[in-house]
RODOPA-303250 format. One record per residue: x, y, z of N, C-alpha, C in turn. Coordinates in Angstrom, 2 decimals. Each point is the difference from the previous one (the first is absolute). Layout:
% RODOPA-303250
n_px:X, n_py:Y, n_pz:Z, ca_px:X, ca_py:Y, ca_pz:Z, c_px:X, c_py:Y, c_pz:Z
...
% end
This chain:
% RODOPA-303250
n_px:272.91, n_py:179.86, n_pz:-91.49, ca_px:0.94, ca_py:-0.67, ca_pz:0.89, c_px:-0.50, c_py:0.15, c_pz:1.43
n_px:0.80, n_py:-1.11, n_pz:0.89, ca_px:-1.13, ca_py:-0.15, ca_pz:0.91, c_px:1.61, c_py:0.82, c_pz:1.10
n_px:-0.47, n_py:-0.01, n_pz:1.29, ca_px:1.40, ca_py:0.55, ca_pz:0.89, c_px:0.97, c_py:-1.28, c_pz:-0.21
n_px:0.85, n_py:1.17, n_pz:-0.10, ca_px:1.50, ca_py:-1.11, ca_pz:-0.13, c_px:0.63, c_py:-0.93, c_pz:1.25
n_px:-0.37, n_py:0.30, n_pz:0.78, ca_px:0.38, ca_py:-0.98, ca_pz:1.04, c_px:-0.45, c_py:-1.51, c_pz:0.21
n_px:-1.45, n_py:-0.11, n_pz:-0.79, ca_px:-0.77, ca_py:-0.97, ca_pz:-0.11, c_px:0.86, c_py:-1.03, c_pz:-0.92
n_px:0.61, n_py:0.34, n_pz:-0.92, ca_px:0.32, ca_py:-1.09, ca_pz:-1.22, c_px:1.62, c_py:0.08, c_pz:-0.08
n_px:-0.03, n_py:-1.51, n_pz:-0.63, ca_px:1.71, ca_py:-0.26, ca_pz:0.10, c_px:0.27, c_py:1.01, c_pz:-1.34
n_px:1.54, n_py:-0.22, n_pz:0.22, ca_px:0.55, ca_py:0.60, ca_pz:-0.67, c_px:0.02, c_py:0.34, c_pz:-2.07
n_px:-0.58, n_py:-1.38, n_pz:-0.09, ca_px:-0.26, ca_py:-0.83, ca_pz:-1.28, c_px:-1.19, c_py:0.85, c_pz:-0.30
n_px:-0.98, n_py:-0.50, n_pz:0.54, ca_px:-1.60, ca_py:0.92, ca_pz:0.15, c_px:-0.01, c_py:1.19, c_pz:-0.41
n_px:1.07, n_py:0.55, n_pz:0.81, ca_px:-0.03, ca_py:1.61, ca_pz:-0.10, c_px:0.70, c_py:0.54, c_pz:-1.01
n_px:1.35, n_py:-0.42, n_pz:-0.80, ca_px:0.50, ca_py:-0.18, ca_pz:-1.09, c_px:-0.97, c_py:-0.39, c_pz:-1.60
n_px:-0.87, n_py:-0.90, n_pz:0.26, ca_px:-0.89, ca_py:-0.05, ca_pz:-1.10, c_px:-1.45, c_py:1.22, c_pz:0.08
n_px:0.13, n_py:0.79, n_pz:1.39, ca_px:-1.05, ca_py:0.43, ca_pz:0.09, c_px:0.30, c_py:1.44, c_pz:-0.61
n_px:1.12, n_py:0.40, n_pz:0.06, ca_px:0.87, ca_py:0.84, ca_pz:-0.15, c_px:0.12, c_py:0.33, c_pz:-1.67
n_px:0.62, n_py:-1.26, n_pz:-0.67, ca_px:0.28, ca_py:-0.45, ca_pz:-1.24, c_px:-1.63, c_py:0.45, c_pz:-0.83
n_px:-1.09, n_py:-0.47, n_pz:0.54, ca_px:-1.23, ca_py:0.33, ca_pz:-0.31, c_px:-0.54, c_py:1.26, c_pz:0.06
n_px:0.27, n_py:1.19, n_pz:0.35, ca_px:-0.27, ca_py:0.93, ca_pz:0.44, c_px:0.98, c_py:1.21, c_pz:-0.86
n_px:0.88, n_py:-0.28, n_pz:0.26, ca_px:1.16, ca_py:0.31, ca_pz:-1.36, c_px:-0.16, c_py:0.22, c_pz:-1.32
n_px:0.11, n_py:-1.33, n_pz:-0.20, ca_px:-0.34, ca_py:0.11, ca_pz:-1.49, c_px:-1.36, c_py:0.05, c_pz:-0.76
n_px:-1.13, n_py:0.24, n_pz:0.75, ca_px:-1.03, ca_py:1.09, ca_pz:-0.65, c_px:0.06, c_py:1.33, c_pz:-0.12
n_px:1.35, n_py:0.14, n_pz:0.91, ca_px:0.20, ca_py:1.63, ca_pz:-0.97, c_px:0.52, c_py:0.41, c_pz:-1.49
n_px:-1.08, n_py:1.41, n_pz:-0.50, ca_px:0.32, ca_py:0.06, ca_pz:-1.28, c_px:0.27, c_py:1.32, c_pz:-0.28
n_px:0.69, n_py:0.61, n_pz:1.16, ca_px:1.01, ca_py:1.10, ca_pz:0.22, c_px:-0.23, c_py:1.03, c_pz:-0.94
n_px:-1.31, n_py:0.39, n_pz:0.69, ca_px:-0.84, ca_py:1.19, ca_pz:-0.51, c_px:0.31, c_py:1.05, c_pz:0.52
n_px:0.42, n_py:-0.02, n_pz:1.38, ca_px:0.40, ca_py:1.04, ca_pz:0.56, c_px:-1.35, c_py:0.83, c_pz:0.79
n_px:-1.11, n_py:-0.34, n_pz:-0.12, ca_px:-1.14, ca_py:0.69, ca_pz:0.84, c_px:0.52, c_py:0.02, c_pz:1.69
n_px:0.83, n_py:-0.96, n_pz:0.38, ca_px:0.39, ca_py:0.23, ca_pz:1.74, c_px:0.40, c_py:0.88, c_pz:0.18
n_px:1.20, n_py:0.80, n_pz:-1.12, ca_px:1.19, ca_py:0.52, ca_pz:0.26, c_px:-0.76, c_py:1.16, c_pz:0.79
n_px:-1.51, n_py:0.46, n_pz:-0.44, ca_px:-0.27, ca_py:1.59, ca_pz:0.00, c_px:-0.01, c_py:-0.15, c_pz:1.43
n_px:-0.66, n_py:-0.69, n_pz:0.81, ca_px:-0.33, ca_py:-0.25, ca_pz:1.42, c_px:0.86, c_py:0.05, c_pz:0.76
n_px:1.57, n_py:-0.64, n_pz:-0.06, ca_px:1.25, ca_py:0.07, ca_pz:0.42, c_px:0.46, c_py:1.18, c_pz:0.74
n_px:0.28, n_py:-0.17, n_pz:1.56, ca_px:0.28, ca_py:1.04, ca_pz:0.38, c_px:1.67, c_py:-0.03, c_pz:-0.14
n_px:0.57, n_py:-1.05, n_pz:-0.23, ca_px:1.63, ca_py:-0.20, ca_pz:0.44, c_px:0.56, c_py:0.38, c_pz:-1.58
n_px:-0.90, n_py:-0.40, n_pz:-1.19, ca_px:0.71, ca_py:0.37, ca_pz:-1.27, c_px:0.35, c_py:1.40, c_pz:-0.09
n_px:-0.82, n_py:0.64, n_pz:0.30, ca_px:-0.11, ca_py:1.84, ca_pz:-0.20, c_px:1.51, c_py:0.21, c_pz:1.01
n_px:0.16, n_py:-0.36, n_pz:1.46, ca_px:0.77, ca_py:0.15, ca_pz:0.95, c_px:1.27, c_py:-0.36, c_pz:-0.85
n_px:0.18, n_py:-1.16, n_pz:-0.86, ca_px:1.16, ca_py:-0.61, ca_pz:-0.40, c_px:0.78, c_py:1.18, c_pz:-1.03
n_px:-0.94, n_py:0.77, n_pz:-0.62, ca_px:0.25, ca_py:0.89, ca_pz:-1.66, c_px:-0.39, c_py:-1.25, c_pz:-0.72
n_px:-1.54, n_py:-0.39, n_pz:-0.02, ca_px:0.03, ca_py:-0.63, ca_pz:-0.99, c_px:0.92, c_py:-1.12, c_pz:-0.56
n_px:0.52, n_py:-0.61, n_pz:1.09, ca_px:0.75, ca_py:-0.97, ca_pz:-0.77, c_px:-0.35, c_py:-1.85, c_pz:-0.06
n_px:0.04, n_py:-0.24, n_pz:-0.86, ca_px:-1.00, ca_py:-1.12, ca_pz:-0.62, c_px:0.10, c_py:-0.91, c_pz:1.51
n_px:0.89, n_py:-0.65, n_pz:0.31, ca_px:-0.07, ca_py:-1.22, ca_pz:1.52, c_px:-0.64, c_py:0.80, c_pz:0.83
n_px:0.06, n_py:1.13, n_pz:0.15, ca_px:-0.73, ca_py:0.45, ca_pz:1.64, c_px:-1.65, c_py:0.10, c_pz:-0.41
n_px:-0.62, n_py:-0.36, n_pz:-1.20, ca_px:-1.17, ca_py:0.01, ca_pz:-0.32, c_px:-0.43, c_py:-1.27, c_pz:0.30
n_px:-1.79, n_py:-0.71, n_pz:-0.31, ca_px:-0.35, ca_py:-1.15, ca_pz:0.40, c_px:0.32, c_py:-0.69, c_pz:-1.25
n_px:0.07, n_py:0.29, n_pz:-1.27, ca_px:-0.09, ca_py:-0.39, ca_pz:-1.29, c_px:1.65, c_py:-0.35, c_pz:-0.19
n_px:0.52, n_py:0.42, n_pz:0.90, ca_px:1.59, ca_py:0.02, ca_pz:-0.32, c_px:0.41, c_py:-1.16, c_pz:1.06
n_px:-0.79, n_py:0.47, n_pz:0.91, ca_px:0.57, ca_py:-1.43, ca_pz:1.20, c_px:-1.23, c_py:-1.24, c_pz:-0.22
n_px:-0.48, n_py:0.31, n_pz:-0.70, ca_px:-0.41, ca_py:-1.75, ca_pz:-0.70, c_px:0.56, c_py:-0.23, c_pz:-1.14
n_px:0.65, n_py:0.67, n_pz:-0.98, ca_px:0.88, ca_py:-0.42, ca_pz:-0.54, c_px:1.73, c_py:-1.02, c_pz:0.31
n_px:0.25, n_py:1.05, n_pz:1.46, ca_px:0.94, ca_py:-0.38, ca_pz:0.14, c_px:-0.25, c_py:-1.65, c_pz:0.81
n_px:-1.18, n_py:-0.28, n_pz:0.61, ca_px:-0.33, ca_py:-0.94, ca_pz:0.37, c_px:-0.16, c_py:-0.93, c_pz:-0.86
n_px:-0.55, n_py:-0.14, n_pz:-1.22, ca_px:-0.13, ca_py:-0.88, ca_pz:-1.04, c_px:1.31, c_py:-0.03, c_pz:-0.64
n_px:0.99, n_py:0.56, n_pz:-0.05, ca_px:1.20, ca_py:-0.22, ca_pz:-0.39, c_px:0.98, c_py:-0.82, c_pz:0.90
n_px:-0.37, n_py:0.31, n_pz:1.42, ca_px:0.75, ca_py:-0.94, ca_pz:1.20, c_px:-0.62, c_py:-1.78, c_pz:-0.25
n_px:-1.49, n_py:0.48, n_pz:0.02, ca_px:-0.36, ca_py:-1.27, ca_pz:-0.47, c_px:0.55, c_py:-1.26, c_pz:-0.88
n_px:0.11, n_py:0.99, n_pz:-1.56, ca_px:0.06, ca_py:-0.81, ca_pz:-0.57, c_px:2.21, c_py:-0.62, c_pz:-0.47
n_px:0.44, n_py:1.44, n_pz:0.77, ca_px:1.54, ca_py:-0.33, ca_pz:0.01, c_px:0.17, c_py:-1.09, c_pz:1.11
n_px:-0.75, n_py:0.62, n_pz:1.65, ca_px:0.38, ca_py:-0.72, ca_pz:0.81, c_px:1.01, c_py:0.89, c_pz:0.99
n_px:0.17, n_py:1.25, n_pz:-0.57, ca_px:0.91, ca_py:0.65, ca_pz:0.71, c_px:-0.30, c_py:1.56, c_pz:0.14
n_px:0.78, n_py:0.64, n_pz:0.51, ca_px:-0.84, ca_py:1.44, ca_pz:0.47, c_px:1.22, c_py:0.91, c_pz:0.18
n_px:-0.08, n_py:1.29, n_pz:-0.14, ca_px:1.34, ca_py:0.73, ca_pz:0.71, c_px:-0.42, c_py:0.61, c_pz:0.50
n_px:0.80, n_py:0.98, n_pz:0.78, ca_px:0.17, ca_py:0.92, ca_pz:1.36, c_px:-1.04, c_py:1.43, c_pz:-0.43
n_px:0.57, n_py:0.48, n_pz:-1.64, ca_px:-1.00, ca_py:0.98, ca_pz:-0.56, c_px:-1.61, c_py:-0.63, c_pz:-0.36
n_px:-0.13, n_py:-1.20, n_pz:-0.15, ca_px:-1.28, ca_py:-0.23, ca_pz:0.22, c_px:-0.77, c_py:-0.22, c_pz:1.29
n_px:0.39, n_py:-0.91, n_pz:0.83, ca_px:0.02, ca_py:-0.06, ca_pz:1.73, c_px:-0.09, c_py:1.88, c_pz:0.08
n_px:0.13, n_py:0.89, n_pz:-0.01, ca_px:0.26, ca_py:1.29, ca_pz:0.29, c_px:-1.20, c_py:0.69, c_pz:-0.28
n_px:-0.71, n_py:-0.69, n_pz:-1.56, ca_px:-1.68, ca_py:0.49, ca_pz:-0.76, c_px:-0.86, c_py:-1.06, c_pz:0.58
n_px:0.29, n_py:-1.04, n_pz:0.77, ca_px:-1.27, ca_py:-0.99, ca_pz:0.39, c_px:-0.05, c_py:0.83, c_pz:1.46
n_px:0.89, n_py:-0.17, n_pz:0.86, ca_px:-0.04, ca_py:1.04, ca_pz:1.43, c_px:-0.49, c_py:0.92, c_pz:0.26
n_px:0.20, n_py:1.20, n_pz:-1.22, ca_px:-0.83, ca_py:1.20, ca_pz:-0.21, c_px:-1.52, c_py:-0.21, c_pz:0.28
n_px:-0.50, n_py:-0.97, n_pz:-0.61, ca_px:-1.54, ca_py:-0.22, ca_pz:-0.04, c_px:-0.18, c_py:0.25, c_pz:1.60
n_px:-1.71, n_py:1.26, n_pz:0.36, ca_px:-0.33, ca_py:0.01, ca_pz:0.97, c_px:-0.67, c_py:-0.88, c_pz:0.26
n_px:-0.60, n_py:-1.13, n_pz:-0.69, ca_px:-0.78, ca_py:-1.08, ca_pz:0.22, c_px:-1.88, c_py:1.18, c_pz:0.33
n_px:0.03, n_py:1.21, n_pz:-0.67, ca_px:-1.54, ca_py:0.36, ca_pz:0.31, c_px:-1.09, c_py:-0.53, c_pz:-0.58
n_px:0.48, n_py:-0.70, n_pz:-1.64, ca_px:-1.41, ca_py:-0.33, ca_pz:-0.49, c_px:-0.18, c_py:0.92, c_pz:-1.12
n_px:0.24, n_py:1.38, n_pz:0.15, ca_px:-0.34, ca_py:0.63, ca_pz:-1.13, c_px:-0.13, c_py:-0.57, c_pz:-1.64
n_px:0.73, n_py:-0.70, n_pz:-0.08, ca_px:0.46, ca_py:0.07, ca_pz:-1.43, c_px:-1.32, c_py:-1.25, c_pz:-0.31
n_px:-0.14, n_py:-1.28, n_pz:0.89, ca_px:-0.75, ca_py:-0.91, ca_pz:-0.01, c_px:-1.40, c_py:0.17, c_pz:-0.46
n_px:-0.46, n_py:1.42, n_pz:0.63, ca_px:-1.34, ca_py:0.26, ca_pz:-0.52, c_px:0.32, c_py:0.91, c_pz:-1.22
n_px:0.86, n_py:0.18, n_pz:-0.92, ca_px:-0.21, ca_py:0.57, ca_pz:-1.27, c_px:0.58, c_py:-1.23, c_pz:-0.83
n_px:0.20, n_py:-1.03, n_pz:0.61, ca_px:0.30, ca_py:-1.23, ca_pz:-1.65, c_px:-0.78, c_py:-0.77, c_pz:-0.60
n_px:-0.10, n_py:0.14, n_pz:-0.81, ca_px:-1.51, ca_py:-0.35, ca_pz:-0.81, c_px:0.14, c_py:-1.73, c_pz:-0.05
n_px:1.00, n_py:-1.02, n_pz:0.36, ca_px:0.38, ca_py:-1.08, ca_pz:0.05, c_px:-0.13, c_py:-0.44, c_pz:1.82
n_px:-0.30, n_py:1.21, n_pz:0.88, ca_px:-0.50, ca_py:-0.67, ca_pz:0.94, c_px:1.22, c_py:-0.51, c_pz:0.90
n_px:1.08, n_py:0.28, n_pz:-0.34, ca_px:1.39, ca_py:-0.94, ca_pz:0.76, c_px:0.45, c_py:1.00, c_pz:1.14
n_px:0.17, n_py:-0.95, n_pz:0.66, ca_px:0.05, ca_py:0.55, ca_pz:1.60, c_px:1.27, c_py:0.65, c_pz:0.18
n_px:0.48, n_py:0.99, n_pz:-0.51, ca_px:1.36, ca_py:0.44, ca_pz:-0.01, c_px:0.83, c_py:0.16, c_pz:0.72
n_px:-0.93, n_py:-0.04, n_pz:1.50, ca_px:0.56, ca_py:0.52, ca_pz:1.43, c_px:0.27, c_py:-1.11, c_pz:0.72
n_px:-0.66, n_py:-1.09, n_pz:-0.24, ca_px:-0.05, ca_py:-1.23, ca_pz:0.81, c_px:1.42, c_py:-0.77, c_pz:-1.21
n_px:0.36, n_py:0.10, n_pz:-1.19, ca_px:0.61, ca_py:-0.94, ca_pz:-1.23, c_px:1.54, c_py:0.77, c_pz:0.64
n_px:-0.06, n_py:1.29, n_pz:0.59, ca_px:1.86, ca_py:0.43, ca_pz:0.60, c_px:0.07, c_py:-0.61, c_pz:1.18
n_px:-1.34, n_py:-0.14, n_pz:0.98, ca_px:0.12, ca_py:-0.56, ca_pz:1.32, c_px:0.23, c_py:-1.66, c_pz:-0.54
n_px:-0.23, n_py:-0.53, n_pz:-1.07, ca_px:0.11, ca_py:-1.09, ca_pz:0.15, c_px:1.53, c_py:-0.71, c_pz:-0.39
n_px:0.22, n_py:1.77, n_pz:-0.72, ca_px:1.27, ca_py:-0.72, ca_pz:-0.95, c_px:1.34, c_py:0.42, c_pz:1.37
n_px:-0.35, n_py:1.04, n_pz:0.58, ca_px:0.52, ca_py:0.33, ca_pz:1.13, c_px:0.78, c_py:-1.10, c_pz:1.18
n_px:-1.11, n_py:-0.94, n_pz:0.13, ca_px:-0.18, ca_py:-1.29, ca_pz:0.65, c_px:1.05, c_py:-1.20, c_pz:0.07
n_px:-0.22, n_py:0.00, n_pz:-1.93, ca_px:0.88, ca_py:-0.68, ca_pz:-0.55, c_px:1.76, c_py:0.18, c_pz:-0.10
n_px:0.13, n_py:1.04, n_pz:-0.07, ca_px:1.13, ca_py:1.09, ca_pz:-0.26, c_px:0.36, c_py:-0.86, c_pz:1.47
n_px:-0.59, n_py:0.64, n_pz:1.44, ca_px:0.64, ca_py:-0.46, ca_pz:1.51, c_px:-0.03, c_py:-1.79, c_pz:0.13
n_px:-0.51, n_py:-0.25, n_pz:-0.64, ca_px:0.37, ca_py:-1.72, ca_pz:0.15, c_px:0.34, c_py:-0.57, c_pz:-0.96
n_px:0.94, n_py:0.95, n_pz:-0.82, ca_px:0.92, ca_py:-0.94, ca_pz:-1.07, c_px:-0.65, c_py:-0.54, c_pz:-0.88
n_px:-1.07, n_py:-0.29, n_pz:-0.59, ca_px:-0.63, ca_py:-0.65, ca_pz:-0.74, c_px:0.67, c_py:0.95, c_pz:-1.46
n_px:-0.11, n_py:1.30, n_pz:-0.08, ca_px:0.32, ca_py:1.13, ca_pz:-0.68, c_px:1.70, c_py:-0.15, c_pz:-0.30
n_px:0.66, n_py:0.00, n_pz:-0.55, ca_px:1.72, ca_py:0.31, ca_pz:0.08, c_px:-0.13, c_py:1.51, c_pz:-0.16
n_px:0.92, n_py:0.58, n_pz:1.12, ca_px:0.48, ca_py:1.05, ca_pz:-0.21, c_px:1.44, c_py:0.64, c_pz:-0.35
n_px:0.24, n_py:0.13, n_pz:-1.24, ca_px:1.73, ca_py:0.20, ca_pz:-0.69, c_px:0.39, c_py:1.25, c_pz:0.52
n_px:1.11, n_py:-0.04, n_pz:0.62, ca_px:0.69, ca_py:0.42, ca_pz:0.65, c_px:0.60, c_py:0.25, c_pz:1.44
n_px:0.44, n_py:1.36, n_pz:0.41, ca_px:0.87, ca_py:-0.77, ca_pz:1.53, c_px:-0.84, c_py:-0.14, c_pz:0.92
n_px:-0.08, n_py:-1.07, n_pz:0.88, ca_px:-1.36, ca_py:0.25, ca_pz:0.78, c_px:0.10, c_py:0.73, c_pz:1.19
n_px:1.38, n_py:0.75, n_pz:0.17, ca_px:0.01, ca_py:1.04, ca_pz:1.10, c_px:-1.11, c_py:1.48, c_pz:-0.38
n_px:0.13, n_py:0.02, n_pz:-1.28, ca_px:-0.44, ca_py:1.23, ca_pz:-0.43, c_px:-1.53, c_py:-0.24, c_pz:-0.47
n_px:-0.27, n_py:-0.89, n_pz:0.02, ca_px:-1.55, ca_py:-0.63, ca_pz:-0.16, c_px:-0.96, c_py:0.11, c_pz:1.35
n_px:1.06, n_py:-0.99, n_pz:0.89, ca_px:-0.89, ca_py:0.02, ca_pz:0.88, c_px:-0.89, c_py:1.50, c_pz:1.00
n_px:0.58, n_py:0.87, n_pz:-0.10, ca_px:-0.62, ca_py:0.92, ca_pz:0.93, c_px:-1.18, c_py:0.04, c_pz:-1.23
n_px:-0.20, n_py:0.27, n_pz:-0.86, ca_px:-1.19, ca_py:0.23, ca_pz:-0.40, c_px:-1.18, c_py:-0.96, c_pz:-0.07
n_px:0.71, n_py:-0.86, n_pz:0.39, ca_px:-1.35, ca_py:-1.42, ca_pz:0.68, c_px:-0.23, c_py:0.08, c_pz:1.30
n_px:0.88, n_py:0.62, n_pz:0.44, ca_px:0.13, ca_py:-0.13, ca_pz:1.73, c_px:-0.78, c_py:1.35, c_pz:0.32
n_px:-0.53, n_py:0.70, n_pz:-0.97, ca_px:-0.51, ca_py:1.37, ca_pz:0.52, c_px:-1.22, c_py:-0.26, c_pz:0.14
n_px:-0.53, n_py:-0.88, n_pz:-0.90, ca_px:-1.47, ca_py:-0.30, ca_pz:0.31, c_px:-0.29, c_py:-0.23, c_pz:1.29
% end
């Protein structure tokens, strides 16, 4: 994926969609993860967990506040990127889904008082 600012919204949605679903949730990122260990191990605050939850927003179309909560977590370092044997940019696929999430393209279910600070923190 190329920087997100460059491509419409569509672009970045199929680029996204592509990147996704070559995962085959092996779990080799997780070890690299500095935020999973921080979380107790809990599956969304991992990279394998927040591309899950991304391919599930995807393909529902919708997202909640406890997932928004495991995509945010991501420090965006990269770690996990150089242990996936599929090559998928893990750090750039939350920044992208991130993107999406702030310009609506993403639905986010529920109240959006309690949503928004965690978009607004970025």
């Amino acid at each position: 994926m190329s920087l997100i600012l460059r491509e419409s919204k569509e672009e970045l949605l199929s680029k996204l969609k592509y990147e996704i679903f070559r995962c085959a949730f092996c779990g080799f990122c997780e070890y690299a993860c500095p935020t999973i260990r921080y979380a107790n191990f809990r599956r969304q605050y991992g990279p394998r967990g927040r591309i899950q939850l991304i391919w599930m927003a995807l393909s529902d179309g919708l997202v909640t506040r406890a997932s928004l909560e495991g995509i945010y977590s991501c420090l965006e370092c990269g770690a996990c990127t150089l242990h996936c044997p599929a090559k998928i940019n893990i750090a750039e696929a939350v920044r992208a889904f991130r993107t999406l999430v702030s310009h609506g393209v993403i639905k986010v279910k529920g109240e959006p008082e309690k949503i928004a600070p965690l978009i607004l923190k970025q």
